[in-house]
N, C-alpha and C positions, 0 to 999 in steps of 0.2 A: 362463192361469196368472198369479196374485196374485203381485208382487212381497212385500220391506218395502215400498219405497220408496209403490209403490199404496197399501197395505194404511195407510199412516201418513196419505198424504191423504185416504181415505177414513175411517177415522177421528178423522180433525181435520175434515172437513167434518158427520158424523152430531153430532159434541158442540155444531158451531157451530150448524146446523140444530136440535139439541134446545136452542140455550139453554144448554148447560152451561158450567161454569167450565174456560177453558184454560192448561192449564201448559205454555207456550211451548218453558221446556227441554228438555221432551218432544219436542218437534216439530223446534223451531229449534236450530241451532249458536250457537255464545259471537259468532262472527264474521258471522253473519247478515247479507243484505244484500239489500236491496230496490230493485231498479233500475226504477221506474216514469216515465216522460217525464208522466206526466199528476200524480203526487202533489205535487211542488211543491218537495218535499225528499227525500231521500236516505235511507232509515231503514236502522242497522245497528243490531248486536249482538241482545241480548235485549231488549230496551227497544227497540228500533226494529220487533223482531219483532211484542211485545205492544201497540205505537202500532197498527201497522199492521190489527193484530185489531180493536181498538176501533174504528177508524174506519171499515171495513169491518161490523161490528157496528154502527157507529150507521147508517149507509145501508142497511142492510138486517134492521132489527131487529124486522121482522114477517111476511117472506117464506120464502123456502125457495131454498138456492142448490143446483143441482144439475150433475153431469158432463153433457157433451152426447159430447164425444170426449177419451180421454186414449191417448197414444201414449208409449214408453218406448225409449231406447235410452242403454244406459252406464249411467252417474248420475243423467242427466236425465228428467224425465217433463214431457210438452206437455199442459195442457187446456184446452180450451175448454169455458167456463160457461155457467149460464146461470143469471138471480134473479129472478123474477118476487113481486110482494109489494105489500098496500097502498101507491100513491103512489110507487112508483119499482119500476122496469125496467131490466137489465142486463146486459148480454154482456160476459164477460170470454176474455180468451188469456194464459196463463202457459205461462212454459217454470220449469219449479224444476229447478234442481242439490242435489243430495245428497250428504253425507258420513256415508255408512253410514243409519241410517236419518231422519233429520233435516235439513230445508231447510237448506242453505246460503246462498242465493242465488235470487232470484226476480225472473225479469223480465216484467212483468204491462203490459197496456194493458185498458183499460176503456173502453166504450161507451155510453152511456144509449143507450135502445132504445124505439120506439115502441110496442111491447106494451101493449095496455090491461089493467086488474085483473079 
């Protein structure tokens, strides 16, 4: 059984996969926060949410990102990714916190991956 919280990252992942335009406030909280050890910086609010798309969109703006395992308890939802795409290969793990149906809080590490195209 679908959650929201599922049912939101699933589709924020089909609009990112089709290419389409994302309305962050959709998705994200005013207070949004992105806790990544590999990003460099700190991204919050809306504006940290919508960096965080683009640059994710620019490494990956030819492939297809898909769930490999997502686990759910509370608020929180765990996944692990996976992007296979011309020229770059990647495994990700995110744990996202939720407030009601929209990311709060994201803490992500990323992998480049030997997978060939």
């Amino acid at each position: 059984m679908m959650s929201d919280q599922t049912d939101a990252l699933r589709e924020l992942v089909e609009l990112f996969n089709a290419r389409k335009a994302i309305d962050v406030a959709r998705f994200f909280t005013e207070d949004f926060r992105l806790e990544d050890p590999g990003a460099g910086v700190i991204r919050t609010g809306l504006e940290g949410a919508q960096r965080m798309m683009e640059a994710v969109r620019a490494l990956a703006h030819d492939g297809h990102l898909e769930f490999l395992d997502m686990f759910e308890s509370g608020n929180r939802v765990a996944v692990r990714w996976s992007y296979k795409g011309p020229g770059a290969s990647f495994a990700m793990m995110s744990i996202y916190e939720f407030n009601g149906k929209r990311i709060q809080r994201d803490w992500g590490i990323l992998a480049r991956t030997p997978w060939a195209d």
